[in-house]
TORVEX-158162 format. One record per residue: residue in one letter; x, z, y of N, C-alpha, C in turn. Coordinates in steps of 0.2 Angstrom, whole numbers, plus 5000, padded with zeros to 4 digits. Each point is the difference from the previous one (the first is absolute). Layout:
! TORVEX-158162
AXZYXZYXZY
...
//
This chain:
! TORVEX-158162
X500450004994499650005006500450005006
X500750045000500250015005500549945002
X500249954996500549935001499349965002
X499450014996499449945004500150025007
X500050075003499650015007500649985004
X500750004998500649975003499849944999
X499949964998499949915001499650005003
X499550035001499450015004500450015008
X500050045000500350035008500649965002
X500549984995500850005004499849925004
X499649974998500049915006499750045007
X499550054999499750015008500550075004
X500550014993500350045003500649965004
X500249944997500649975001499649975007
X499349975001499949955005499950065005
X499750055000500250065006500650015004
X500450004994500750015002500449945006
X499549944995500649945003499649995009
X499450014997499650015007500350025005
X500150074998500150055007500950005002
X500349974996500749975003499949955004
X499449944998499849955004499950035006
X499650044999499750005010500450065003
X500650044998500350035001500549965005
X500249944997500549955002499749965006
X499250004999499749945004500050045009
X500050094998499950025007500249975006
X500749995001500349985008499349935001
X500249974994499649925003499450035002
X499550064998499350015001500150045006
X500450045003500050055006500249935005
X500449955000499949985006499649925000
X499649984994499449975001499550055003
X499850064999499750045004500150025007
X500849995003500150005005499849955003
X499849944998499949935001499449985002
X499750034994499249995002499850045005
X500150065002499850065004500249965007
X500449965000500249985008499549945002
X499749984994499749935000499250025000
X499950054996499150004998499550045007
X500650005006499450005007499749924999
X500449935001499849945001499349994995
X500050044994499649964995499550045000
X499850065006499450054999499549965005
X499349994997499549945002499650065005
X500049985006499450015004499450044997
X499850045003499350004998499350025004
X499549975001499849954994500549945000
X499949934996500549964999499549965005
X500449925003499849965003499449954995
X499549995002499549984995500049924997
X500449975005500449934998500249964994
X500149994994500850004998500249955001
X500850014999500549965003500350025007
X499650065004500250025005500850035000
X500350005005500850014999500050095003
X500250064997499850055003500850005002
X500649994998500750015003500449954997
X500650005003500749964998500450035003
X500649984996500850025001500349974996
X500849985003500449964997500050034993
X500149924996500250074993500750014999
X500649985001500850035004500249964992
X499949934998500349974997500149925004
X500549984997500349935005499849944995
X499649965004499549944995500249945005
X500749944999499949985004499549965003
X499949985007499849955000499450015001
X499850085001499250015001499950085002
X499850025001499850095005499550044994
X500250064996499750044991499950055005
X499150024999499850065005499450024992
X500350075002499650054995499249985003
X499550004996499250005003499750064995
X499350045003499650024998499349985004
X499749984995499249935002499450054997
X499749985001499350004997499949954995
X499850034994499749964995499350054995
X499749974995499350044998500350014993
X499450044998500050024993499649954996
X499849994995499449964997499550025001
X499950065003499150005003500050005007
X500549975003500049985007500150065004
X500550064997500150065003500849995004
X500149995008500549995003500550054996
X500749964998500550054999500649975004
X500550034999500650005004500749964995
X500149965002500849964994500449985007
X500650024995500649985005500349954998
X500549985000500249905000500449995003
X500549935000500450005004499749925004
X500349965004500149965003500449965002
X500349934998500549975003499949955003
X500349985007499749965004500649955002
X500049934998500349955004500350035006
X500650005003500149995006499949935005
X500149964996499849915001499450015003
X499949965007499250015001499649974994
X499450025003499449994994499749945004
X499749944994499549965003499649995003
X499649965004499450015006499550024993
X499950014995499450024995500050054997
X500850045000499950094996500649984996
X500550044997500450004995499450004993
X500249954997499849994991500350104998
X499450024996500550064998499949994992
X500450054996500150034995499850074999
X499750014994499750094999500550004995
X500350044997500450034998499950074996
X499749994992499750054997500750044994
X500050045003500750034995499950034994
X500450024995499950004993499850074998
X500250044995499850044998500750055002
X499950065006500450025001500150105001
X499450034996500050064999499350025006
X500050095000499550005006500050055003
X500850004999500150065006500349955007
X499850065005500249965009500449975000
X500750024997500749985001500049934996
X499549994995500049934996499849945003
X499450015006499549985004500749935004
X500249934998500649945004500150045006
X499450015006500150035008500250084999
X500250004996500250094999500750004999
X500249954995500350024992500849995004
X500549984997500750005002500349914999
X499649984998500049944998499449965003
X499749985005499349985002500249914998
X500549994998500149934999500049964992
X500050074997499950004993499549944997
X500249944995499549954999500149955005
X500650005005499549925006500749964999
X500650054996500549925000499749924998
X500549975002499749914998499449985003
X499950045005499249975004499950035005
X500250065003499850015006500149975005
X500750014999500449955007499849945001
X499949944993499949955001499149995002
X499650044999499250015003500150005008
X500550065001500050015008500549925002
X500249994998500649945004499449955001
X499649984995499449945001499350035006
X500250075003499550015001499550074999
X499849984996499550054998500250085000
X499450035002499850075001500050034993
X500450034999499950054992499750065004
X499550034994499750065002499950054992
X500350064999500150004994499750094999
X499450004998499450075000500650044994
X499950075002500250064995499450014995
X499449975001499350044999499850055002
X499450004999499850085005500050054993
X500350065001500150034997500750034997
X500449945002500750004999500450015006
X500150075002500550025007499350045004
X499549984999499750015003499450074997
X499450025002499550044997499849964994
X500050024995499749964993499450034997
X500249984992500349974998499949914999
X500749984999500049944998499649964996
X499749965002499449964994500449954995
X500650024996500449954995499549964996
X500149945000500049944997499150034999
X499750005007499249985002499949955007
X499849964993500349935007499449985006
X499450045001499750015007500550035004
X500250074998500350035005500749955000
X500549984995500549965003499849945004
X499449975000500249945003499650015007
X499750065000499850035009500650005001
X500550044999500850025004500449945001
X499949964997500449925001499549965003
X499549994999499649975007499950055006
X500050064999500050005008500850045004
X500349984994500850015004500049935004
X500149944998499749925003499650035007
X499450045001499750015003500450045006
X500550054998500550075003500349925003
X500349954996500749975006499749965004
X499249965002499849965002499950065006
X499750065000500050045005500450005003
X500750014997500750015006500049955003
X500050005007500349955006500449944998
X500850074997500549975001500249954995
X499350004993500349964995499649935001
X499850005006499449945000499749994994
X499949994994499850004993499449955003
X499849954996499549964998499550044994
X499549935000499550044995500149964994
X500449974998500449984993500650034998
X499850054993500350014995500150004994
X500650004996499950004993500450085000
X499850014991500050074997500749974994
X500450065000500450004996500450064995
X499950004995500150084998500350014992
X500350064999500350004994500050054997
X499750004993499750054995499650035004
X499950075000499150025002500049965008
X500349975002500049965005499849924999
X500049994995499849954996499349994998
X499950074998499250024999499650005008
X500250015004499950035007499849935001
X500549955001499949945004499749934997
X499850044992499449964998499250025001
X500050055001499350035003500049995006
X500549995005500049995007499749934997
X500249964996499749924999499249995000
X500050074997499149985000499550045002
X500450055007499650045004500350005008
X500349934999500250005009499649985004
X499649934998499349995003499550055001
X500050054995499450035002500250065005
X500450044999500550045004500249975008
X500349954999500249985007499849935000
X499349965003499949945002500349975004
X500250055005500349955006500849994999
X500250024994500649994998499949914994
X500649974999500149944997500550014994
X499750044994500749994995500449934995
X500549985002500149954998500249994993
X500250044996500450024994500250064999
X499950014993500250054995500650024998
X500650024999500549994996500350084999
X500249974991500250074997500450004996
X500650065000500650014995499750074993
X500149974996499850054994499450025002
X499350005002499550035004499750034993
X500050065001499250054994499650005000
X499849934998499449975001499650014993
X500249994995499650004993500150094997
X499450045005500450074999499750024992
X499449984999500050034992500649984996
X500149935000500449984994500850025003
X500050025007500750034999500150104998
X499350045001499950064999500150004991
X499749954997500150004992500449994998
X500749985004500549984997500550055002
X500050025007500350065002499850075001
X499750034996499450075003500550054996
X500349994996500650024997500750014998
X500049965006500849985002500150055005
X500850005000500450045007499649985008
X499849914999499849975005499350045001
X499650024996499550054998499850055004
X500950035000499950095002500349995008
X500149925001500349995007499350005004
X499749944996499549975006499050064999
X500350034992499350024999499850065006
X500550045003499850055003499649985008
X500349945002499749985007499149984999
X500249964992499349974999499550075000
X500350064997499450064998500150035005
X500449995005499650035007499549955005
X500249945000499549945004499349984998
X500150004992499349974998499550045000
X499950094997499650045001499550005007
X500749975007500050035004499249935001
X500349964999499649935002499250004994
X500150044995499549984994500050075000
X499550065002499750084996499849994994
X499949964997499849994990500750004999
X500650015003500949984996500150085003
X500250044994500450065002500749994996
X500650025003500450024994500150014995
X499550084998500150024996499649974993
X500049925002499649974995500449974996
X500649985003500549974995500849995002
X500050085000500650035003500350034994
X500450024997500350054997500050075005
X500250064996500150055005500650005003
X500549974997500850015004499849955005
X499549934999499849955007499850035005
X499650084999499650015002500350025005
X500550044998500550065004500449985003
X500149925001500649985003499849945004
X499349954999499949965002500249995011
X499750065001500050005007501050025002
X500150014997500750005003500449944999
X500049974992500249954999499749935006
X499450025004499849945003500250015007
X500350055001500350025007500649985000
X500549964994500750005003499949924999
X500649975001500049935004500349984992
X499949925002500149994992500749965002
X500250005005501050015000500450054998
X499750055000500250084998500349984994
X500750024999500349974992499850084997
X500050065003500050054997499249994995
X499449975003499449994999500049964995
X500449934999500149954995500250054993
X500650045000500250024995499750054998
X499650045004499550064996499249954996
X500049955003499649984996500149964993
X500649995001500149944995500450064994
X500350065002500050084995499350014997
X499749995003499250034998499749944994
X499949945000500149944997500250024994
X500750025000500649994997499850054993
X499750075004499950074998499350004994
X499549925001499549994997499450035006
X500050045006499749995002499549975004
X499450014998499349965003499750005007
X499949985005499750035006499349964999
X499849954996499249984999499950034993
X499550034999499950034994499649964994
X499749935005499949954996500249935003
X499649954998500049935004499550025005
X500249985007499550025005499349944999
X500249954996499549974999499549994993
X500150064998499650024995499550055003
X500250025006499350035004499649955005
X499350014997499549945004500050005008
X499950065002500150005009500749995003
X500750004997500549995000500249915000
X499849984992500049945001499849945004
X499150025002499849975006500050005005
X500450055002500350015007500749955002
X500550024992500549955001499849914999
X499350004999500049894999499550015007
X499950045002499649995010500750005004
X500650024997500449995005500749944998
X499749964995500249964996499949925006
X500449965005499549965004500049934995
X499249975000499949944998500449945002
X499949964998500349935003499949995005
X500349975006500049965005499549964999
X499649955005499749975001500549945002
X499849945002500749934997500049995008
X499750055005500049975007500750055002
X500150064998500650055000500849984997
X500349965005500950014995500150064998
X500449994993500150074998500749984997
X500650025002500850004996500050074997
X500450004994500250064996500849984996
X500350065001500849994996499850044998
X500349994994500150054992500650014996
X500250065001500949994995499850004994
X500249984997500149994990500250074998
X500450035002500250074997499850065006
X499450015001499850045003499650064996
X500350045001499850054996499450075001
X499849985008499450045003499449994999
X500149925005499449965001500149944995
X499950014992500149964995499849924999
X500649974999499749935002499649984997
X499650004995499549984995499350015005
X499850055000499550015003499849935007
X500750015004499849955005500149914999
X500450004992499949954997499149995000
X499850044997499250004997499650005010
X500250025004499649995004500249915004
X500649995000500149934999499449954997
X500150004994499449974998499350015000
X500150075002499150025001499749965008
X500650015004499949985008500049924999
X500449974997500049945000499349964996
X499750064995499449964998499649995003
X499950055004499750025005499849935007
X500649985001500049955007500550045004
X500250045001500550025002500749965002
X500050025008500749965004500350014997
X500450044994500850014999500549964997
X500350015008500850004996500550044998
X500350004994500250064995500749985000
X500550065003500649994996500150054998
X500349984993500650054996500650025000
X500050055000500950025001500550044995
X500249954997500650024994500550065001
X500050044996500450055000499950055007
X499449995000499850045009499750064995
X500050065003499750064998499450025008
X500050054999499250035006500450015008
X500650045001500250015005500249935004
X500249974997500349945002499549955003
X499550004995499549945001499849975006
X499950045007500050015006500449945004
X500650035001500549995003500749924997
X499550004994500149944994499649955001
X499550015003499549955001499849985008
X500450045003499849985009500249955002
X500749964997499949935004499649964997
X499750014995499649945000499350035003
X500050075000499150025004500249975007
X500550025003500149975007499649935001
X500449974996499749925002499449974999
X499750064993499149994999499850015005
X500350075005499550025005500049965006
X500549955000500349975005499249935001
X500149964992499649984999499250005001
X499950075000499450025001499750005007
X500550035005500050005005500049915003
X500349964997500049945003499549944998
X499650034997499549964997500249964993
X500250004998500549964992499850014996
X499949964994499550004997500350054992
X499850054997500350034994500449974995
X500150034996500449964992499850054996
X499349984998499850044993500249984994
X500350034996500249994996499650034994
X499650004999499850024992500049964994
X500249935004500249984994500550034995
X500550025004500650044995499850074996
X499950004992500050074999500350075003
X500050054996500350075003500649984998
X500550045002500650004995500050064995
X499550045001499850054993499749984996
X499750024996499350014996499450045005
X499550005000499550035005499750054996
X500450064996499550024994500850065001
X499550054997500650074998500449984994
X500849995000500350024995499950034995
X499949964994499650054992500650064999
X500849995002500250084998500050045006
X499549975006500050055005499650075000
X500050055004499750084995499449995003
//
């Protein structure tokens, strides 16, 4: 009995262990990220009541990075909830210095990935706010265009963040569009397209199909997306129990609840999920100490989902509402995909390749050999550049559905 209760205890004893050396070593970085935020979180405290607008701009400030060729100002805007409740998101902005047009700079929205949800995570927060725009930024501003790139509301600001609930993402990206056409200085026109990578990818496809109803008086011209998590059942079934699991599952079990009152936690949580989810979803998913206690816990055999979240009925229909349908064939839609992406799994987006394409669907689809999730982005911006370029200049798509996926469109028979 006593050798079983040792096999039993020595993994939770070892992962304890390696834990609290982890975050014992993580201190310095956490005391002066804290110092950081503390200087910062006057800028991101919203008015009250809020201004009843959205898109209204409540402040600016440099954001105190060198972008050449254009003027980067921290924002905090008005945007809504999905029941049309004003809330507060902050964002950045980057604006040509090149005069703008007699008709308004073409902008860019700018939907960012999946990046943790605490403050300090928040791009206008973080210590990195440039994180993701290699290979495109510069070349978006040299042609012109206003890049405008939302935190979401909940992220830096009062929450909680609505993760991968594409009403509330695609208010924050359409009306951050809305925040730059109010600055003076960025002159912005009423033509934009949406651009975004992994739950930004999710984001800027539901801006696809809720920007006219959102914003009329805005023009969206195109969709484009890197790894977007878009087909979330069939990637929750394939990852609900992986390390990627115990990264991305804590955000979702605080969002959805919050979005759906039939989804509690404690409905397909494990107890150790239970006990950890909210601190796990407060650290930034750059945090290598955060990487390494998760993929110990993996390793240990521990579970943070006590089942398949979609083996629960109000769970699973919550994930295929926020799963977004086809395009209609009047919408360009661009998607890059790494072949070796081990997040946002490239079969899945295989399988929505041929779903959208049977569809009628604008898509043009590239794939990307030997590319994995982090890269995807930053891998695929010059060519997003000159789609949007195209888009912007009235030129006619390259849909290619002719070309199959370069996967299979179907889960892997020895996948778990």
């Amino acid at each position: 009995m006593r050798a079983w209760w040792w096999l039993v205890i020595a993994p939770v004893g070892l992962i304890a262990g390696l834990v609290f050396l982890l975050v014992g070593a993580n201190i310095t970085t956490e005391i002066r990220s804290g110092n950081e935020q503390s200087a910062l979180a006057p800028f991101y405290e919203p008015p009250s009541p809020l201004p009843p607008t959205p898109g209204t701009v409540i402040r600016t400030e440099p954001l105190g990075v060198d972008v050449p060729g254009a003027t980067a100002l921290r924002i905090l805007y008005v945007s809504a909830r999905p029941d049309g409740t004003p809330a507060a998101s902050g964002g950045m902005i980057f604006i040509p210095t090149a005069p703008a047009p007699p008709e308004g700079r073409p902008v860019v929205a700018w939907a960012h990935g999946t990046l943790g949800m605490g403050d300090a995570c928040a791009p206008s927060r973080s210590d990195n706010p440039l994180g993701d725009t290699a290979n495109w930024l510069d070349s978006m501003l040299a042609l012109g265009y206003v890049v405008v790139a939302t935190d979401y509301v909940g992220l830096g600001t009062p929450g909680p963040e609505l993760y991968l609930v594409g009403e509330a993402e695609a208010h924050d990206v359409v009306n951050s569009v809305r925040a730059a056409r109010a600055l003076p200085e960025a002159d912005a026109g009423d033509r934009y397209v949406v651009w975004g990578h992994s739950q930004g990818g999710h984001s800027a496809l539901w801006t696809g199909h809720l920007s006219e109803t959102i914003a009329p008086e805005l023009s969206l011209l195109g969709v484009a997306a890197a790894a977007p998590a878009a087909e979330l059942t069939r990637i929750m079934d394939a990852q609900w129990d992986t390390t990627i699991g115990w990264g991305i599952g804590p955000e979702v079990a605080i969002s959805w609840p919050v979005a759906d009152p039939a989804l509690s936690p404690d409905q397909v949580l494990t107890f150790t999920g239970e006990r950890t989810y909210q601190r796990i979803a407060d650290q930034c998913t750059s945090n290598n100490t955060l990487l390494l206690e998760l993929a110990l816990r993996k390793s240990a055999g521990q579970k943070f989902f006590s089942e398949n979240p979609l083996d629960n009925t109000a769970w699973a229909a919550f994930a295929e509402r926020q799963t977004p349908p086809p395009f209609p064939s009047s919408m360009p839609l661009f998607i890059a995909q790494g072949t070796t992406d081990e997040v946002v799994l490239p079969w899945p987006n295989a399988y929505l390749q041929e779903k959208w394409c049977a569809a009628g669907s604008d898509l043009t689809m590239m794939w990307m050999g030997d590319i994995g999730h982090i890269k995807a982005a930053v891998t695929a911006g010059p060519v997003v550049t000159q789609w949007v370029a195209d888009r912007f200049a009235g030129r006619p798509t390259t849909r290619n559905c002719e070309f199959p996926p370069a996967v299979p469109p179907q889960k892997p028979a020895n996948a778990g």
